[in-house]
N, C-alpha and C positions, 0 to 999 in steps of 0.2 A: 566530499561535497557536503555531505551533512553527518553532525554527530551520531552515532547509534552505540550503544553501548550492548548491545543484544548478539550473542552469542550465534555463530552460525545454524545450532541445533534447537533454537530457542521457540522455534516457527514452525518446525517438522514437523510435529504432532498435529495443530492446528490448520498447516497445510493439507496433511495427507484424507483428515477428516473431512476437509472441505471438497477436496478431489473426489472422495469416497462419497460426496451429495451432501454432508452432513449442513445444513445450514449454517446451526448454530455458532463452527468453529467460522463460517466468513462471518457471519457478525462480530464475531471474536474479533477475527484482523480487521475488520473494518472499526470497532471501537478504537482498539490498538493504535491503530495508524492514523487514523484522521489525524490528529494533530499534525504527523508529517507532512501528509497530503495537504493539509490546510498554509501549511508554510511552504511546501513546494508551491502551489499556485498564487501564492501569496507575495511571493518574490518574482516568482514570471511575468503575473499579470498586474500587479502592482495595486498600489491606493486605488486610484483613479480609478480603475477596473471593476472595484470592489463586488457590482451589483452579479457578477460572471465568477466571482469564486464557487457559489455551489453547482453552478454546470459544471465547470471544469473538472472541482469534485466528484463530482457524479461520472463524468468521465473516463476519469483515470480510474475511479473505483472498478468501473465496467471492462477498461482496455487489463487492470490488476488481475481480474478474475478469470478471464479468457485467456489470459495466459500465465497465469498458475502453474500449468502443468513444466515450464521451461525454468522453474526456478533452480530446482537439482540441489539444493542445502551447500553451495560453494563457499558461499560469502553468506553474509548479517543479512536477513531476508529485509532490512529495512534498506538498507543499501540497494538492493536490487529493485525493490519497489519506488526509491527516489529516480533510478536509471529507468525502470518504466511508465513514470509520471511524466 
């Protein structure tokens, strides 16, 4: 679906710390990834849409971190977060 060049184990660390309450490492994935996020809703909801990208944003960021815990280091943690966008 979308390029990611990031390693299955590349997210581990800054996943587990965030599981573990660490704030800092979800800021981490949240700096990380926005660009993702910002071209996943970007494509769904289109030009026209434009003024609804940072709800969606905000959104996904929220549905990203609630389920956190089902990610399991399978695949490229961006891959899995494009499939829960």
């Amino acid at each position: 679906m979308f390029d990611c060049d990031c390693p299955p184990d590349d997210c581990a660390g800054r996943v587990k710390r965030c599981l573990d309450g660490d704030r800092a490492a979800g800021d981490e994935l949240a700096r990380k990834f926005t660009p993702l996020v910002k071209a996943v809703v970007a494509r769904v909801l289109g030009p026209s849409r434009r003024e609804d990208w940072d709800d969606a944003c905000q959104t996904i960021f929220l549905r990203l971190f609630a389920n956190l815990g089902q990610w399991g280091a399978r695949c490229p943690f961006c891959k899995w977060l494009a499939v829960v966008a």
